[in-house]
C-alpha positions in Angstrom: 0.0 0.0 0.0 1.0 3.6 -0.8 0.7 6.7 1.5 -1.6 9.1 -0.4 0.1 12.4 -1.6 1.4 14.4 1.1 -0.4 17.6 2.5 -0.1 20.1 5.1 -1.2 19.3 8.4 -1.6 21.7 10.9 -1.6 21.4 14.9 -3.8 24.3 17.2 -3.4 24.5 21.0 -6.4 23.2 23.4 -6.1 26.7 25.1 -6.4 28.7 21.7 -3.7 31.3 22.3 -0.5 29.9 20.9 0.8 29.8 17.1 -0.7 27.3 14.8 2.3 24.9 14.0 3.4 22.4 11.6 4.0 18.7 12.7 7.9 19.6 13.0 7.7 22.4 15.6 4.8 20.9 17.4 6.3 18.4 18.5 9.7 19.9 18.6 8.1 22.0 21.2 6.0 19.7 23.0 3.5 22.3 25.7 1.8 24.8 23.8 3.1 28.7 24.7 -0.4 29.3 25.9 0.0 26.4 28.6 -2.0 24.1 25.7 -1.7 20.7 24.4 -1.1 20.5 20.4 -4.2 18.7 18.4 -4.1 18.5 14.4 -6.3 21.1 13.5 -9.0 18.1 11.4 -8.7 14.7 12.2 -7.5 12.8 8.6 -9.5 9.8 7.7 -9.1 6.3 6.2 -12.0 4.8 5.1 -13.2 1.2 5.0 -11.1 -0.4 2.0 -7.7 1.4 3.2 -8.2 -0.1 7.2 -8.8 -3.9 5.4 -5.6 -3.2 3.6 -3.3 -3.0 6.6 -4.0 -6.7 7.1 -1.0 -8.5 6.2 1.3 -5.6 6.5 4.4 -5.1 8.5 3.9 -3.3 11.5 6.4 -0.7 10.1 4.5 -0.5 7.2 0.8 -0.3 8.6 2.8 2.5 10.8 3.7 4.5 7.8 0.7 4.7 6.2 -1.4 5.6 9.7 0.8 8.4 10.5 2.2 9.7 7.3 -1.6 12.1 7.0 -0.6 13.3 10.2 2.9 14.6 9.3 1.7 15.9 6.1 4.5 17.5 4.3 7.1 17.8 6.7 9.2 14.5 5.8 9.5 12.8 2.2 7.7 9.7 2.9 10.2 7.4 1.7 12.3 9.1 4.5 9.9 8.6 6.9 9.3 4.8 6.0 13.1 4.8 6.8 12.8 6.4 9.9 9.8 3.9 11.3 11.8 1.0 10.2 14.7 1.7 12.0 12.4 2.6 15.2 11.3 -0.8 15.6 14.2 -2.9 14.3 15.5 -3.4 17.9 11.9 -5.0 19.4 12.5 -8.0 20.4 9.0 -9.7 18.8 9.0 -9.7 14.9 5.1 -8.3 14.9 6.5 -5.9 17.4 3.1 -6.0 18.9 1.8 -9.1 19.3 -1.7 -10.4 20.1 -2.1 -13.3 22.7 -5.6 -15.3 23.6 -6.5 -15.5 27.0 -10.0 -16.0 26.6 -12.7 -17.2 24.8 -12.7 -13.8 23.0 -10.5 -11.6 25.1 -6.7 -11.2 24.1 -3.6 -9.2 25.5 -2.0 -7.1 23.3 1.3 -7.3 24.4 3.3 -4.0 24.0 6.2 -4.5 25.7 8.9 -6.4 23.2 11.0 -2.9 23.3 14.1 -2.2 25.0 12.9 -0.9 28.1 9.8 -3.7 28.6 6.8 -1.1 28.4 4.6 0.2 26.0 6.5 3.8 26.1 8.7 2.3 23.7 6.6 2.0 20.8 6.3 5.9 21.1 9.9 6.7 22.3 11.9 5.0 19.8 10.0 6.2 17.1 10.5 10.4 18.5 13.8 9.5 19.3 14.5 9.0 15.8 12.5 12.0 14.3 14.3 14.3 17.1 17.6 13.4 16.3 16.6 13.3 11.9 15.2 17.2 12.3 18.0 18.4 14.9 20.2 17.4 12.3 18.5 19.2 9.6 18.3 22.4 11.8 22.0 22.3 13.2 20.5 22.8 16.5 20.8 20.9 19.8 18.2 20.6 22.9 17.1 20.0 26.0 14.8 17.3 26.8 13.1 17.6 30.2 10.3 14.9 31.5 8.3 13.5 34.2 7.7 9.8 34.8 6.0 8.0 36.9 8.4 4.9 36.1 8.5 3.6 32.3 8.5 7.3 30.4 11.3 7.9 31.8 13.6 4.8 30.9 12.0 4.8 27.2 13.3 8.5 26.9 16.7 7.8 28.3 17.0 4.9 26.2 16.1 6.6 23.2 17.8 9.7 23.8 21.0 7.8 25.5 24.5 9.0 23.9 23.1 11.6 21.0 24.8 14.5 20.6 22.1 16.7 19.6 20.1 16.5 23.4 20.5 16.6 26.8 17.9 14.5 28.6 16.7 15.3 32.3 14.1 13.3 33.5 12.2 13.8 36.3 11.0 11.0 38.6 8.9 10.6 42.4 11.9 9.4 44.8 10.7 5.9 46.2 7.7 5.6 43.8 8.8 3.8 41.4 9.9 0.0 41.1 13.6 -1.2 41.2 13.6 -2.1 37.8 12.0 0.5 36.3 14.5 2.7 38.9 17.4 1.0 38.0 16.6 1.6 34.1 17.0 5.6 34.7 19.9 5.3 36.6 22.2 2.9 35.2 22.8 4.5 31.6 26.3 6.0 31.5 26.3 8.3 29.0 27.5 11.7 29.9 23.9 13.3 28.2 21.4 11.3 30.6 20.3 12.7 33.8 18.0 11.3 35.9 16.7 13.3 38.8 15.2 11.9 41.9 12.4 14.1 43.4 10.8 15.1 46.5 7.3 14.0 45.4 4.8 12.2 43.7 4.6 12.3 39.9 1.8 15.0 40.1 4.7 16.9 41.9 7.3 16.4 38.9 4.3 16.7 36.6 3.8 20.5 38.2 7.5 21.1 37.8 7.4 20.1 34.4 4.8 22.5 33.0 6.3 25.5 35.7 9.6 24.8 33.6 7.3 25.0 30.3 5.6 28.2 31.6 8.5 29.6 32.3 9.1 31.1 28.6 12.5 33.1 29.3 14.0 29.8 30.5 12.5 27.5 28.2 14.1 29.7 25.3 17.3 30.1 27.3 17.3 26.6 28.0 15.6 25.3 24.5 13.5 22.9 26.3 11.9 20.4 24.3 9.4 17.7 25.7 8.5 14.1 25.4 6.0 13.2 27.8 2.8 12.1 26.8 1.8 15.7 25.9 4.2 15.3 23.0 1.9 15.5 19.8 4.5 12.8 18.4 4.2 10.3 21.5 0.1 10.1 21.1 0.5 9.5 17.1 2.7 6.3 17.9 0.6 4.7 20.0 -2.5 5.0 17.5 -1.3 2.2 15.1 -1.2 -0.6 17.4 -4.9 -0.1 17.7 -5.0 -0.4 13.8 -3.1 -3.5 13.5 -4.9 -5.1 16.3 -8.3 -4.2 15.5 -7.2 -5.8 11.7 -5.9 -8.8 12.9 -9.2 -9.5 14.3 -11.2 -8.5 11.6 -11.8 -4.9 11.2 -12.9 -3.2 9.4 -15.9 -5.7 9.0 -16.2 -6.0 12.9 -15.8 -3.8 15.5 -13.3 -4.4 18.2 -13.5 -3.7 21.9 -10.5 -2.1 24.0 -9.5 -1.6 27.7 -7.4 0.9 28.4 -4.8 0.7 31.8 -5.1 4.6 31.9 -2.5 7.1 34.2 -1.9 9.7 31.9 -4.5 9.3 29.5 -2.0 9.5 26.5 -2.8 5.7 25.9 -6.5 5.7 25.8 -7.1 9.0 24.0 -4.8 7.2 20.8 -7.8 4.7 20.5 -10.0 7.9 20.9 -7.4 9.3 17.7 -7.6 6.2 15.8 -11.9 5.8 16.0 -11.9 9.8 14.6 -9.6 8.6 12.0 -12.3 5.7 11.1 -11.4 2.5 13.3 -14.7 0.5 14.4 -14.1 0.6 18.1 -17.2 -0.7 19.9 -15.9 -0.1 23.3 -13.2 2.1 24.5 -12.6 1.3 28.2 -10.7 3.2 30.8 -9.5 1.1 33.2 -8.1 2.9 36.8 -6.1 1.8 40.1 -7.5 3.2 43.2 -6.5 6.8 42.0 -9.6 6.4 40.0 -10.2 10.0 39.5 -10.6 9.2 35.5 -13.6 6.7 36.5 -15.4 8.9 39.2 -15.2 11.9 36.3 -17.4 9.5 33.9 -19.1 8.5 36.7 -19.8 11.8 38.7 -19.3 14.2 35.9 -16.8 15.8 38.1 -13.2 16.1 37.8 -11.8 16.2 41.8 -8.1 15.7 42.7 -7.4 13.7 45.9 -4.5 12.7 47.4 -2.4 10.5 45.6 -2.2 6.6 46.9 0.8 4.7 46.4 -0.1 1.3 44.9 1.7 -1.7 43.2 0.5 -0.6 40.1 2.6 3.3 40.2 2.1 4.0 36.7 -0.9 4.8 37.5 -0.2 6.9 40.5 -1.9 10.2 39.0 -4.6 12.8 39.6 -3.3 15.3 36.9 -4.0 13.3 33.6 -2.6 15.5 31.6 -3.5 14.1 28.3 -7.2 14.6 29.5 -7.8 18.5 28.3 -7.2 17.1 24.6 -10.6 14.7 24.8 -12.1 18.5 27.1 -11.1 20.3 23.9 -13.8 18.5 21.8 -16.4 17.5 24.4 -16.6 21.3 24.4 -16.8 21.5 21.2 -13.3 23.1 19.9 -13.9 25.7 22.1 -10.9 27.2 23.6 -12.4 29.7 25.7 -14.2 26.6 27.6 -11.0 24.3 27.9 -8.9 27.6 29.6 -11.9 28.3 31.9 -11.7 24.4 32.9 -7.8 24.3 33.3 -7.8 27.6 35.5 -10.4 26.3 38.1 -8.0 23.0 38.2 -5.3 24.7 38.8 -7.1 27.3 41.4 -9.4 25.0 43.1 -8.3 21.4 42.4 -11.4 20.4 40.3 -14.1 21.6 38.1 -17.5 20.4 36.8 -18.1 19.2 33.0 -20.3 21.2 30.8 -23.3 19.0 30.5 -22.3 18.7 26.4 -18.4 17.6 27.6 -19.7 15.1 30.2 -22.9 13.6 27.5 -19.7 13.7 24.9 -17.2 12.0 27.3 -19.7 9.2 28.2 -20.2 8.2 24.4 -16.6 7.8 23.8 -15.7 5.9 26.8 -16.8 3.5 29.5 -14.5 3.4 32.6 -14.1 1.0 35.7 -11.7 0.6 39.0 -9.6 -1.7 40.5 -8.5 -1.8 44.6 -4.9 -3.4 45.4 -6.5 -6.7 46.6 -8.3 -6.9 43.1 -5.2 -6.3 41.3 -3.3 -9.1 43.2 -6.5 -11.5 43.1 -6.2 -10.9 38.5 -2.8 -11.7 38.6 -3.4 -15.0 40.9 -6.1 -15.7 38.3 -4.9 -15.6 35.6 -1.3 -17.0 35.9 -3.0 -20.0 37.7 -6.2 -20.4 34.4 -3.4 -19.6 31.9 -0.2 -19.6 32.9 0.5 -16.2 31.7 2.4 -13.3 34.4 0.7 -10.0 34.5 2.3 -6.8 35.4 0.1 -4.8 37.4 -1.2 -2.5 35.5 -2.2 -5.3 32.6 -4.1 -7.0 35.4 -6.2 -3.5 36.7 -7.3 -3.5 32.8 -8.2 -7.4 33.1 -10.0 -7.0 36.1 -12.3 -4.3 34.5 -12.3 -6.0 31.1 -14.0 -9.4 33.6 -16.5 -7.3 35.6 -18.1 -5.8 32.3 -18.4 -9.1 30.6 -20.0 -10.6 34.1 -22.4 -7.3 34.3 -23.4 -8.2 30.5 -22.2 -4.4 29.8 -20.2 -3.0 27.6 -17.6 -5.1 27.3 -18.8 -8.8 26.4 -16.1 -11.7 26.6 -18.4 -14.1 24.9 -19.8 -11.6 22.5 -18.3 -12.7 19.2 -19.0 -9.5 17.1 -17.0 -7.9 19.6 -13.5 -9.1 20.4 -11.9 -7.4 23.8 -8.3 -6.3 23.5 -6.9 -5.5 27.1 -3.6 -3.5 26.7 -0.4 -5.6 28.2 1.7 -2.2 28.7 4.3 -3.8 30.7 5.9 -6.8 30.7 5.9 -8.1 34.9 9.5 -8.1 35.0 9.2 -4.6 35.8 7.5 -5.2 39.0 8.6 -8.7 40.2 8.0 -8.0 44.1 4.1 -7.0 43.1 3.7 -10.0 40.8 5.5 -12.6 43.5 3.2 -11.2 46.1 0.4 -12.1 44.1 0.8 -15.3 42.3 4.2 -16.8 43.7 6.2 -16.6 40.5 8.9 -13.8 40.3 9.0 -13.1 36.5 12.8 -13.0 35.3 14.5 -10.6 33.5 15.2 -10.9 29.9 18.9 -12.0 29.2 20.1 -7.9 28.0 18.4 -7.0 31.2 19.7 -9.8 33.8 22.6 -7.8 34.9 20.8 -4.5 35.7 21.5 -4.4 39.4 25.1 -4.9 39.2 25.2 -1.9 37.7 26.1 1.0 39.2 23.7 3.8 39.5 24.2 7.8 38.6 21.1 10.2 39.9 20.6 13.6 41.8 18.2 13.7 44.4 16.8 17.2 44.5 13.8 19.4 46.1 10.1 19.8 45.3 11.6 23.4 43.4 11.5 24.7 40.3 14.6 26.9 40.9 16.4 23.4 41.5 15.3 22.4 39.2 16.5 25.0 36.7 19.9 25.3 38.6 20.3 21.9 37.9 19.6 21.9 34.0 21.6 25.3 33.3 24.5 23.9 34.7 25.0 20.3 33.3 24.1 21.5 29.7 26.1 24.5 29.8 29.0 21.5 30.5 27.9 19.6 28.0 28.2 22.2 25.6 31.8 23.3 26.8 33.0 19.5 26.6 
């Protein structure tokens, strides 16, 4: 299959106050000037015949011809097919993303065959690539700055790890995260990698993310560039796995079913991406730890911060999901004005209502559930002992949703055979083998280039819930760099 003739796409902030950008400096610059989130200004679509011609395709080359709409005329395409190839040569499955039965009709989707074991790095090799490709055009060099709440963080280092174009500083809650996905931050070597332990939760580095951002006489000095989830570029690369799932089981003929393991909402609003584009999604499920403030939104209709609750499952750890004002920006129908308004009392008073429209909108595109710790635990038990398969945590909150729905005869039907259930793997359980031992009994080994990882010795900076440290911090290291 061919890409269709290239056009230009444009990207407009949720807030409504900052340039309109190409694909190139949108995601180049990651947070809108205005405090935003970058959208493409139309949603491109494919229609029936050109979603039943992905089947049979590479995953590289379903990739190409899902995103090239969205980069428009920014990249030649043939250059950009290079680009995707070379992303995903390194995964260790050759479908990249594989499918896996559990069920009668339910399946994993297993998305952690990268380098770093998590789903973050079908998004971080591929903008690791297109950073280093248009740094190169430009002659420029820059500062990547993020927050993780455990796998962004190690899929940026590892992508960014050693190129001499960026600095990388990420940003991660001291104690919060797992060994493994600790130990994957702090290991890397290279003299460009800089991982920065701090006093916090992730809402906390999220905050001093965005204060950095906000800051626009630092983020100039500094040329700060960003890869979290707000990153345009990261939501893109997490659409096509929706595709080639959805393909594999027989779209576009039948609609497919997914459940979401949701922090962030980066992951969940790509299947919201790929049904605008045209996809047949029945079902598209949000599935939340006991920081269920996602759920209690659909739910309540109100979005309410608590306190954050440590769990086994810390990806998940959030009440800021930041990726959430890009699904506000069209419940309220593209209206700017509406989406600032909302933003400002979160930021002011920790919460705001819907607009009836945003909270009828929100409810049509999604169905959401919880699950408590015990719950969690109890998945994994099950379905390592009716399988034999080891769930990371996260997998098994989205299992446990996906299993209540099919035994309330809701939304989400394990024996309904129009509707197959995808549930999201988005981590493979190495990553938390204390959790999954806890639960079942079996403590998931490491893959082989992984087994050594705590021999290694570990580089980091622990440093204070401050934005001025935080600034100190990257002023000084990339002003070495740049000397050395």
């Amino acid at each position: 299959m061919t890409p269709g003739p290239a056009s230009t796409m444009t990207y407009v902030s949720t807030r409504g106050q900052a340039p309109v950008l190409g694909f190139a400096d949108a995601m180049l610059k990651g947070l809108a000037q205005d405090g935003g989130l970058y959208v493409p200004a139309h949603w491109p679509a494919l229609d029936g015949p050109r979603i039943a011609a992905l089947f049979g395709l590479s995953y590289e080359d379903a990739a190409t011809e899902i995103m090239v709409p969205f980069i428009g005329d920014a990249m030649a395409v043939a250059e950009f097919r290079t680009l995707v190839q070379d992303a995903y040569s390194g995964f260790r499955h050759r479908v990249r993303c594989p499918l896996v039965q559990i069920g009668s009709n339910s399946f994993l989707l297993e998305l952690f065959h990268g380098p770093t074991l998590a789903f973050k790095d079908v998004a971080m090799q591929f903008i690791g690539r297109l950073f280093a490709t248009w740094l190169s055009h430009k002659g420029e060099r820059l500062t990547i700055v993020g927050a993780t709440s455990g796998d962004t963080g190690s899929s940026a280092i590892e992508a960014f790890r050693g190129q001499d174009s960026v600095d990388v500083f990420i940003m991660y809650p001291d104690g919060r995260v797992s060994d493994v996905q600790r130990r994957q931050m702090t290991t890397p070597q290279e003299a460009n990698v800089h991982a920065l332990a701090v006093e916090g939760d992730f809402d906390d580095c999220q905050r001093l993310l965005k204060s950095l951002f906000n800051d626009s006489e630092f983020r100039d000095e500094a040329r700060l560039g960003a890869v979290n989830s707000i990153n345009w570029a990261r939501v893109l690369a997490q659409v096509v796995y929706y595709f080639t799932a959805a393909v594999a089981l027989g779209a576009p003929d039948r609609k497919v079913s997914f459940v979401v393991p949701t922090g962030n909402f980066g992951d969940v609003y790509a299947g919201y991406v790929a049904r605008r584009m045209g996809l047949p999604i029945d079902r598209l499920v949000i599935a939340t730890n006991q920081n269920d403030i996602l759920d209690r939104t659909l739910r309540t209709g109100s979005y309410r911060m608590s306190d954050v609750k440590p769990s086994i499952s810390p990806s998940m750890d959030i009440q800021v999901s930041s990726n959430f004002e890009r699904v506000l920006f069209d419940g309220c129908g593209r209206d700017a004005s509406q989406v600032r308004h909302l933003m400002a009392a979160l930021a002011t008073d920790r919460g705001f209502d819907l607009p009836p429209g945003a909270a009828a909108f929100l409810r049509r595109e999604f169905a959401s559930g919880r699950a408590s710790e015990a719950e969690t635990a109890e998945t994994i038990r099950a379905v390592q002992s009716e399988t034999g398969r080891t769930l990371c945590p996260h997998t098994a909150v989205a299992v446990k949703v996906a299993r209540d729905m099919a035994r309330a005869g809701g939304q989400v039907r394990e024996s309904d055979g129009d509707s197959p259930v995808v549930i999201l793997a988005t981590a493979h359980a190495a990553k938390f083998p204390d959790a999954v031992e806890a639960a079942c009994g079996v403590r998931p080994p490491l893959p082989t280039e992984l087994a050594d990882i705590f021999d290694r010795p570990e580089r980091m900076t622990r440093v204070a819930n401050d934005p001025a440290a935080i600034k100190s911090i990257i002023m000084e290291r990339t002003a070495a760099c740049r000397r050395s």
